[in-house]
C-alpha positions in Angstrom: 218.8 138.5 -28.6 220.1 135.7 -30.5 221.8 134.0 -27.9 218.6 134.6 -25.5 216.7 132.5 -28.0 219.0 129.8 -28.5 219.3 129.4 -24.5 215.6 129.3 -23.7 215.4 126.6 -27.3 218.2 124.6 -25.9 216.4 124.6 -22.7 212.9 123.7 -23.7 214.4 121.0 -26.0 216.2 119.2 -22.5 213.0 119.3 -20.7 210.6 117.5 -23.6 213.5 115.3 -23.6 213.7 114.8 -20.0 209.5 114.1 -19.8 210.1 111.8 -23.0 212.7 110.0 -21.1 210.0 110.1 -18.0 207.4 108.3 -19.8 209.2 105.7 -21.5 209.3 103.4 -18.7 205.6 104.3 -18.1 205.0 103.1 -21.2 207.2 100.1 -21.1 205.4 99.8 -17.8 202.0 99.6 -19.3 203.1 97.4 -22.1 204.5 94.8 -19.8 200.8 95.3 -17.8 198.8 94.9 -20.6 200.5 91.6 -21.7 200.5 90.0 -18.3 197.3 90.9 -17.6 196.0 89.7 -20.9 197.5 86.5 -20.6 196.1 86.0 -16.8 192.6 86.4 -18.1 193.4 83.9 -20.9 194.9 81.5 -19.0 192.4 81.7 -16.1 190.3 79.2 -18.3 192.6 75.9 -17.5 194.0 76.2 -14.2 196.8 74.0 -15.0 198.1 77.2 -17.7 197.2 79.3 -15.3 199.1 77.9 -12.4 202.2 78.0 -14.7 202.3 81.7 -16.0 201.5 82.5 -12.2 204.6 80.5 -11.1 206.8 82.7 -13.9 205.4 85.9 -12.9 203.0 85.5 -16.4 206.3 86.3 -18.7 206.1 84.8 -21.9 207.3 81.2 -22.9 206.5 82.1 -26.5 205.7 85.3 -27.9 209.0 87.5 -26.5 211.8 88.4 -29.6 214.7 86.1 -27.8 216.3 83.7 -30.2 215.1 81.3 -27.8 211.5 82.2 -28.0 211.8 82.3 -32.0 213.3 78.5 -31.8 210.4 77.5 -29.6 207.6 79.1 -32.0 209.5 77.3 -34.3 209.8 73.8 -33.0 206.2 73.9 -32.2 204.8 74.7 -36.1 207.4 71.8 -37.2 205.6 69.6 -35.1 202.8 70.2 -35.5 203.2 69.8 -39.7 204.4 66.8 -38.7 201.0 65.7 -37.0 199.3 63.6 -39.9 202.5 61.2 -40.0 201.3 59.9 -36.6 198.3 59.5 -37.0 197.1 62.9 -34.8 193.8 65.1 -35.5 195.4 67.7 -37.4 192.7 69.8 -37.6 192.5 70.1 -33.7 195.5 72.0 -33.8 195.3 74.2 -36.7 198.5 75.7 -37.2 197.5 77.5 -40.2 195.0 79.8 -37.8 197.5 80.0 -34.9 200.7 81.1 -37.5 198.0 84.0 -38.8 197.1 84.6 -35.0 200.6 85.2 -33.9 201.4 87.0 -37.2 198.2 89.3 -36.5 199.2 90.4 -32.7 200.7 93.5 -32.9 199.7 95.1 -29.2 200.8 93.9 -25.9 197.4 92.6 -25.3 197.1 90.5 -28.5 200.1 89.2 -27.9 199.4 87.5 -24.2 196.3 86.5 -26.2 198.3 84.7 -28.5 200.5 83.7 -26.1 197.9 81.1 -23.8 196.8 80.4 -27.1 199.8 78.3 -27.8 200.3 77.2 -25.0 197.0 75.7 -25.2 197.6 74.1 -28.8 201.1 73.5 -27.7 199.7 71.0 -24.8 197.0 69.1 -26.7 199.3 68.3 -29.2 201.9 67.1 -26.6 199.6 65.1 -24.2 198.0 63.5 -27.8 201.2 62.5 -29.1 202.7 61.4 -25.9 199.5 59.7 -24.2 196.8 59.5 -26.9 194.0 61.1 -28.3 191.3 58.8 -27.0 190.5 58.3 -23.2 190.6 54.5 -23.6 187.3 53.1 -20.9 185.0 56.0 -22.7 185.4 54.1 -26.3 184.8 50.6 -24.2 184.3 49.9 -21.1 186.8 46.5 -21.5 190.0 48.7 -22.2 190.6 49.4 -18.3 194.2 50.6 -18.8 195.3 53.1 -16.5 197.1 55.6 -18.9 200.2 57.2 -17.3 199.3 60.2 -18.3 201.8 63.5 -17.2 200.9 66.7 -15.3 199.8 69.0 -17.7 201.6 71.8 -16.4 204.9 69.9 -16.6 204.7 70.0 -20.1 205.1 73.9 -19.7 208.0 73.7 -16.9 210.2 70.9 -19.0 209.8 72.4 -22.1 210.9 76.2 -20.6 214.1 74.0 -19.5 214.7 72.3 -22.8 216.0 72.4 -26.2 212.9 72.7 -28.2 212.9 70.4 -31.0 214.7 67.7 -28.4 211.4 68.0 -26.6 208.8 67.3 -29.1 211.2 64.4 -30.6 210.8 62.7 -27.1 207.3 63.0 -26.5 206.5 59.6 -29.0 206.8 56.1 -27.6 210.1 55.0 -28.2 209.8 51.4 -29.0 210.8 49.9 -32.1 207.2 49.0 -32.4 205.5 52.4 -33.2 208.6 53.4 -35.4 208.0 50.4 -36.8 203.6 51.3 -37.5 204.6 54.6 -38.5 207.0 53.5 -41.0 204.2 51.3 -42.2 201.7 54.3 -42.0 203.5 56.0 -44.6 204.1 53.3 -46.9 200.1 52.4 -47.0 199.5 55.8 -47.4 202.1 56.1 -50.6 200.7 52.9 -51.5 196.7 54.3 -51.3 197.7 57.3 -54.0 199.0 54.7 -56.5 195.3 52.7 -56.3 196.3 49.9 -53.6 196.8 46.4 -54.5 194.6 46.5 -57.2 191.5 44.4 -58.1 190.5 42.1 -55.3 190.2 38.4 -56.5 186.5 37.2 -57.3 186.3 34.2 -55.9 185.3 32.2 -52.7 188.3 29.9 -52.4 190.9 28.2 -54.3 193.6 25.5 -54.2 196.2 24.0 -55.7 196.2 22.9 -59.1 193.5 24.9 -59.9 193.9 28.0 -62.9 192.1 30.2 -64.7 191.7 33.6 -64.5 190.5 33.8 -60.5 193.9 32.2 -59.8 195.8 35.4 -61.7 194.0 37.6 -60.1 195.0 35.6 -56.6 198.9 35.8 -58.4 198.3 39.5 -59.3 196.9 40.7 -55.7 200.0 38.4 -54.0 202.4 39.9 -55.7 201.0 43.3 -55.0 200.6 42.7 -51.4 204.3 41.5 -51.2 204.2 37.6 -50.7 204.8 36.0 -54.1 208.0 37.0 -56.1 206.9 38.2 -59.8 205.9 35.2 -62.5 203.8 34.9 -65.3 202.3 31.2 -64.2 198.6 31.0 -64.4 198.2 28.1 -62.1 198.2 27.3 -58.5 201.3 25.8 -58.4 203.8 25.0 -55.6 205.3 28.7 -55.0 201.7 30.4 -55.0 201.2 27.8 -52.9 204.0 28.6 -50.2 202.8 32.5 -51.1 199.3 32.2 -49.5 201.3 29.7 -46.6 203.1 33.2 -45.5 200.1 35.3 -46.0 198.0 32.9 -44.0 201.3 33.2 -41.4 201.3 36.7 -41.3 197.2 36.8 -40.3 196.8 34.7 -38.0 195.1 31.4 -40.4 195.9 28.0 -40.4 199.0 27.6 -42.5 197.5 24.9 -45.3 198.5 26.8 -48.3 195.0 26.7 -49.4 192.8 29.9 -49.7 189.7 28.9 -48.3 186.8 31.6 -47.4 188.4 33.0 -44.3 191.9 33.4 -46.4 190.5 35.0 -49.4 188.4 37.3 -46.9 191.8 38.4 -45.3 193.7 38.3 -49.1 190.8 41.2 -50.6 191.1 43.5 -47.9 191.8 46.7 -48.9 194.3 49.2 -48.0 192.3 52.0 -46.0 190.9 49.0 -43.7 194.5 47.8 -43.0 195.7 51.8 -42.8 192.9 52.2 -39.5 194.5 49.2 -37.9 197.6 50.8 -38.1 196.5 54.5 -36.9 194.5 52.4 -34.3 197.8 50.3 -33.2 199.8 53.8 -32.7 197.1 55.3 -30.8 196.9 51.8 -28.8 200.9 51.9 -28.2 201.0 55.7 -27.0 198.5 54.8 -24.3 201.0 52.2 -22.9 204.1 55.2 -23.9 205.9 54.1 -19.7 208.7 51.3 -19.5 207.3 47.8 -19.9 210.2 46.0 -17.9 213.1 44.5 -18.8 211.6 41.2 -18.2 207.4 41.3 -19.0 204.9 39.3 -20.3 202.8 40.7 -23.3 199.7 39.1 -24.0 198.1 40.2 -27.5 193.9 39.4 -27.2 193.6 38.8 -30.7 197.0 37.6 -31.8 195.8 34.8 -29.0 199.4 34.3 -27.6 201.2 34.7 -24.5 205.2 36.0 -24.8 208.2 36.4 -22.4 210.3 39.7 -23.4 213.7 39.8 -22.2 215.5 42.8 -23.4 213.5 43.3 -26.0 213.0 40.3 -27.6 210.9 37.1 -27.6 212.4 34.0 -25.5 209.1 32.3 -25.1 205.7 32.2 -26.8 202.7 29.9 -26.5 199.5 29.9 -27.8 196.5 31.3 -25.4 192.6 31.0 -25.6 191.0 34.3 -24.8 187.4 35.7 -23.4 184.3 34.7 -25.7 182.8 37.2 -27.4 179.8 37.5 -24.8 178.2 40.1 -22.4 180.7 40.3 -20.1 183.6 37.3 -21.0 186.1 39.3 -23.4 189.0 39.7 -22.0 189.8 43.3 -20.5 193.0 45.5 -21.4 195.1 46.2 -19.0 198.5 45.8 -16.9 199.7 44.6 -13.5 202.6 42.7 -11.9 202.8 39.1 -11.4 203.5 38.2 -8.0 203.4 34.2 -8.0 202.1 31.1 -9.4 199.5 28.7 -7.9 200.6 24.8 -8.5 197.8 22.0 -8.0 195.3 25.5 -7.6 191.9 25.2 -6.6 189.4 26.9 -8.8 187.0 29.1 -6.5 184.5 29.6 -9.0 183.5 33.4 -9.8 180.2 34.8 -8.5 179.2 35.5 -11.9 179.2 31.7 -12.8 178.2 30.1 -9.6 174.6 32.4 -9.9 174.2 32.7 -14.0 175.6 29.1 -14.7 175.8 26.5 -11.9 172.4 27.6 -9.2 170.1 27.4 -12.2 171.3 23.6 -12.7 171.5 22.8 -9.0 167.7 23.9 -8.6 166.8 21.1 -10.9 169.5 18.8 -9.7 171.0 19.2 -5.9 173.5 16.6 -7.5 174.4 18.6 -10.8 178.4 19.6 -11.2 178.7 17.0 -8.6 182.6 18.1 -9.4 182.6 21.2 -7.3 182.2 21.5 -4.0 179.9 23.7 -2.1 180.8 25.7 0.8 179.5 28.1 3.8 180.7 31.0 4.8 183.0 29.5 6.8 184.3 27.7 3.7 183.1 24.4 5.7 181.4 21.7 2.7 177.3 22.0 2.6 175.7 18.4 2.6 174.3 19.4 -1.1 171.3 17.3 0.2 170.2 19.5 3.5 169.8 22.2 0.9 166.5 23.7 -1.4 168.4 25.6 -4.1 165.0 26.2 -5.3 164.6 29.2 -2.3 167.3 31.3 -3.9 167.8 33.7 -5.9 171.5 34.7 -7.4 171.3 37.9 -5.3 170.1 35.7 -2.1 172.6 32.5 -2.8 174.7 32.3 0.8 177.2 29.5 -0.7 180.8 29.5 -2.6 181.7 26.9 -4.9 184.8 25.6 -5.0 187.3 22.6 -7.5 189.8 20.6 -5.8 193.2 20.7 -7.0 192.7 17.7 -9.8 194.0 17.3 -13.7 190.4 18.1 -14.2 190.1 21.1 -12.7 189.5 24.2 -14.6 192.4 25.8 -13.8 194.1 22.4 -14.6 197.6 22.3 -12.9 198.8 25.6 -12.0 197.9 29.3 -12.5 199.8 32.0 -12.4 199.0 35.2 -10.1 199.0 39.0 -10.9 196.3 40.0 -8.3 193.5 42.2 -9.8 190.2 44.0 -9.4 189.2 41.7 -12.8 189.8 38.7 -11.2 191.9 38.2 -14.6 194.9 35.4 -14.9 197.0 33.3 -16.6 196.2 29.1 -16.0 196.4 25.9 -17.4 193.3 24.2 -18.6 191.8 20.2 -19.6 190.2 21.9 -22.4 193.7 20.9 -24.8 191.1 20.7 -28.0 190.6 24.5 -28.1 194.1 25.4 -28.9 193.8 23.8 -32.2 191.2 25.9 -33.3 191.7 29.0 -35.7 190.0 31.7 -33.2 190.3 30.8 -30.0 187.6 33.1 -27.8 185.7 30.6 -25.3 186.8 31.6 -22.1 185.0 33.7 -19.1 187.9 36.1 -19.6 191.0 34.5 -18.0 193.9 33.7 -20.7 194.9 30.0 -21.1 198.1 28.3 -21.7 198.6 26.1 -24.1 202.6 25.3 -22.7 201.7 26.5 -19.0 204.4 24.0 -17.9 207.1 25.4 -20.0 205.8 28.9 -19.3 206.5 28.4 -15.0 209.6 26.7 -15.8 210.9 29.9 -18.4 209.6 32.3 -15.2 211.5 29.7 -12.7 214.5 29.7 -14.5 215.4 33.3 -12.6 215.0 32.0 -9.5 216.0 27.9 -10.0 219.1 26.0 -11.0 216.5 23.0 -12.4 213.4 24.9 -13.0 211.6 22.3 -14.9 213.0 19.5 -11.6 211.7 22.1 -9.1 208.5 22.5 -10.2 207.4 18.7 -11.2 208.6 18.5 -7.7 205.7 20.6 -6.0 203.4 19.1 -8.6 203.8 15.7 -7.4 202.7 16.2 -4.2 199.4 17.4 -5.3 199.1 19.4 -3.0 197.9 23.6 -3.4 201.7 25.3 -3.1 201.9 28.6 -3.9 205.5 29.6 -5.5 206.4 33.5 -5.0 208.6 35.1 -8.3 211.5 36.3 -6.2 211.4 38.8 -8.5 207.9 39.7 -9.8 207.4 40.4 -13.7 205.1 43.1 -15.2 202.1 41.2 -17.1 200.7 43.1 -20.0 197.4 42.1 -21.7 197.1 44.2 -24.7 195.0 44.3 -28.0 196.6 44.8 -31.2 194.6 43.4 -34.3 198.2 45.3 -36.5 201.6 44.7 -35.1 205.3 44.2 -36.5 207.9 41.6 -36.2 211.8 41.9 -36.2 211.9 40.4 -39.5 209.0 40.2 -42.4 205.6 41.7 -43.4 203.0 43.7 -40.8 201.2 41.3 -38.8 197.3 41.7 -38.8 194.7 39.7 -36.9 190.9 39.8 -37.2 189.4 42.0 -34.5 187.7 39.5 -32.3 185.7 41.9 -29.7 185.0 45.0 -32.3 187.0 46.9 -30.4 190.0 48.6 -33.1 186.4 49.5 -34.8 184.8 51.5 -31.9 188.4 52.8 -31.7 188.8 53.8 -35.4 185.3 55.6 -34.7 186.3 57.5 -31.9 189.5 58.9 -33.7 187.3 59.2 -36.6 185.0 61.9 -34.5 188.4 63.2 -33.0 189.1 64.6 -36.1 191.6 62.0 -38.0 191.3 60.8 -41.4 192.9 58.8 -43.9 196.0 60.6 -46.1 196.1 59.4 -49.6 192.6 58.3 -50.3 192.1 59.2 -54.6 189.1 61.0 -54.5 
C-alpha cells in the first residue's frame, strides 16, 4: 500500500513539474511581450526612437541586467551630474526623477516604460551638449548658422557600439576654446560664492596722479580682478597705470592707461554679467562643434577683427569694421568657403541701398552720386538725363547702379569672395578714419579690412612664390581681375562678446547688436541658471 502511494506521489510530483517546466517559457514569453510591447507604445511618440527599437527588434539598450547595460545606466547619470559644469538646463533632464523611475520599475511593462524614457533624456542631453540648446535663427533672425546637427537616431546606434563613458566624453567641442570657457565657468562660479570682486569703484573716471580713496577702490577691484600685483599705494601711479593698460587690452578699449567712462563701465562689471557671457560663448561654440579647417578665417563681430588660423593658431590679424547697429546692417553669423578675391572690384550697389539711399536723392537731383553709374538691364549706362526718377517707386525702379574700379570706390581695391545668399564679404575700403575708432559698427553688413593688402598676400602666399609682387602686379593694371584660391579657405564670421587667448586673462567685448543678451534670455527660459549666486 505503501509503495502504491509513493508511485502515484512520485508520479503526480513529475507531472506539476513537467506543466511548471511548460509554463516557464510562457511566462518568459509574456514577459519579453509585455516589455517590447511597452516600449513600442512609448517610443511611438518620436519616430526617430521609434525607428531605432524597431531596427533592434525593441530589445533594451538600457534597462536589461548585462554588465554592459549597468555601465551604460551608469555613464548616463554621470553625465548628466555633470550637466551644470557646461552650462546645460539641468533641470530638463532630471536625473533625480529618472534614477527613482528606473528604481521604481519592477514589471516588464514598467520597465520598457522606463526604458524610452531614457533614451528620451539620454538624447536631449546628447544633442544639447553636442549641438546646443538653442536653435540659433529663433533667438535672432541675424544668427543664420546652419548647425551641423546629427541624426537623432545615430545617437542610439553609436552609443549601442561604444564604450559608454568614451561616448559622452566626445559629444563636447573639442577645441581648446570651450575647455578653455569652461575652465573659466568654474572659476567665476568659485569666485561668485566668495562675494566677487568686491565693491565696485564709485567714480566716473580717473587718471594718473590722482589719489584718494576712489583710486583704492580702483587698486582694490584691480587686484581682485587679476591685473595689478598686490601694493598698498594709494595713488595712481605708473604700475596702476600699466594695470588698467592690460585691462583696457583684454576689453577691447583704447590702451591709454586712463580709466575714463567707458573703462570704469567695463572695470565695475560684475561677476554673474561676465558668468552669462561665458555660458553664452559655450553655447555659441557647440553650435559651430564640426572641423573649422586647417587653414580658416575667423571673423569675431564684436572683437571687430579678422584672423588667419593655421593649425590652430593665429598667423595674421587685422582690424575690421562691422554692420551698424540698424534695421537690417548688423552683420549676420554664419559660415562659408572662400572661393577667390576680386582686385580693382567694381561695387554693384545692393538693391537695398540703391532704393532706400540713392533713388530718393536722384529724384531731387538726376546728377546726385554722380560717382556711380547707372545701368539697364542690359547693364548698358542710362543717360542720367533721359530719365524722371521722380516716376518711381523702389519697388518699380528698372536700373542697377554700379562704381568703377577706382581708389574711391567702396569696395576700395580688392574684395575677397565667399559667395552667399547675404551678399556678405570681406573688402577694402577709403573710409581709413573708421578703424581708429573704439567701436567700429558703420557698415551695411560687409566686414572691412583694415590691412586688406596684407590679408591677399597671407591668402596668396599658398599659391605664390612673391605674393605681395603678384598681386601689386594685377593691381596696377587697374583693371577688374578676379584671382581664384587654388585652394579655397573656410570663412567663419562668428560673435563672441567672451573668448580666450593662448596666453593671459578672458577676453570680453561689449555686445554691440544685443545679441549674447537675447541669447542669455533664451537659455534663461531653457532652464539654465547661474551656480554660485549667495542668496
Amino acid at each position: 500500500m505503501t509503495v502504491t502511494i509513493s508511485r502515484f506521489w512520485m508520479l503526480g510530483f513529475g507531472v506539476a513539474v513537467a506543466f511548471v517546466l511548460a509554463l516557464a517559457p510562457q511566462r518568459a514569453s509574456a514577459q519579453v511581450t509585455a516589455f517590447k510591447q511597452a516600449v513600442a507604445e512609448a517610443a511611438a511618440r518620436d519616430a526617430d526612437i521609434a525607428a531605432y527599437y524597431q531596427a533592434t527588434g525593441y530589445e533594451s539598450l538600457w534597462t536589461g541586467s548585462s554588465n554592459q547595460e549597468r555601465k551604460r545606466r551608469a555613464a548616463l547619470l554621470q553625465a548628466l551630474s555633470q550637466a551644470g559644469n557646461h552650462g546645460l538646463p539641468t533641470a530638463r533632464y532630471d536625473a533625480e526623477g529618472l534614477q527613482a523611475q528606473m528604481k521604481a520599475a519592477k514589471t516588464p511593462r514598467e520597465r520598457g516604460l522606463v526604458e524610452v524614457a531614457i533614451s528620451r533624456t539620454f538624447l536631449q542631453y546628447a544633442r544639447d551638449l553636442q549641438t546646443g540648446v538653442l536653435v540659433p535663427g529663433r533667438v535672432d533672425k541675424a544668427i543664420v548658422r546652419q548647425v551641423p546637427y546629427r541624426d537623432r537616431t545615430s545617437y542610439l546606434v553609436n552609443f549601442s557600439q561604444s564604450s559608454p563613458s568614451g561616448f559622452f566624453k566626445a559629444l563636447p567641442p573639442k577645441t581648446m576654446e570651450y575647455n578653455a570657457l569652461m575652465k573659466e565657468k568654474l572659476r567665476l562660479e568659485s569666485l561668485l560664492t566668495k562675494g566677487g570682486w568686491g565693491p565696485k569703484v564709485p567714480a566716473k573716471s580717473l587718471k594718473p596722479g590722482q589719489s584718494g580713496a576712489s583710486v583704492v577702490a580702483l587698486r582694490n577691484r584691480l587686484i581682485a580682478l587679476g591685473f595689478l600685483a598686490r601694493t598698498n599705494s594709494q595713488a595712481y601711479d605708473s604700475k596702476m597705470e600699466a594695470a588698467v593698460e592690460q585691462f583696457q587690452l583684454a576689453h577691447g578699449l583704447d590702451a591709454d592707461g586712463v580709466a575714463g567712462a567707458s573703462t570704469m563701465g567695463e572695470i565695475n562689471q560684475d561677476v554673474q554679467t561676465r558668468l552669462k557671457s561665458i555660458i553664452v560663448a559655450m553655447e555659441r561654440e557647440r553650435w559651430v562643434n564640426q572641423e573649422r579647417g586647417k587653414r580658416h578665417i575667423l571673423v569675431n563681430i564684436p572683437d571687430f577683427t579678422a584672423k588667419v588660423i593655421d593649425n590652430g593658431k593665429v598667423t595674421f590679424s587685422t582690424r575690421t569694421v562691422v554692420g551698424a547697429n540698424k534695421s537690417d546692417r548688423p552683420t549676420p553669423e554664419f559660415s562659408d568657403v572662400m572661393e577667390f578675391m576680386i582686385i580693382n572690384p567694381s561695387w554693384y550697389v545692393p538693391r537695398s541701398i540703391v532704393t532706400k539711399e540713392y533713388l530718393p536723392a536722384l529724384k531731387n537731383n538726376p546728377n546726385a552720386v554722380s560717382h556711380i553709374e547707372i545701368t539697364d538691364s542690359r547693364g548698358r549706362r542710362v543717360n542720367r538725363g533721359a530719365v524722371d526718377f521722380t516716376q518711381y517707386s523702389a519697388r518699380t525702379f528698372p536700373f542697377s547702379m554700379r562704381q568703377p574700379p577706382s581708389k574711391g570706390n567702396a569696395l576700395g581695391l580688392v574684395k575677397f569672395m565667399f559667395p552667399n545668399r547675404y551678399n556678405i564679404y570681406l573688402h577694402d575700403t577709403p573710409a581709413k578714419n573708421l578703424f581708429g575708432r573704439e567701436v567700429r559698427a558703420y557698415s551695411h553688413g560687409c566686414v572691412r579690412l583694415a590691412d586688406p593688402f596684407d590679408f591677399a598676400y597671407t591668402l596668396l602666399a599658398k599659391q605664390e612664390s612673391n605674393p605681395q609682387a603678384y598681386f601689386q602686379s594685377v593691381l596696377a593694371t587697374g583693371k577688374e581681375t578676379r584671382v581664384d584660391l587654388v585652394n579655397p579657405v573656410p570663412v567663419h564670421i562668428l560673435y563672441r562678446t567672451a573668448f580666450t587667448t593662448a596666453k593671459g586673462h578672458t577676453q570680453y567685448r561689449r555686445d554691440i547688436y544685443g545679441r549674447d543678451g537675447r541669447v542669455w534670455n533664451a537659455l534663461s527660459e531653457a532652464g539654465v541658471a547661474l551656480r554660485g549666486v549667495q542668496s
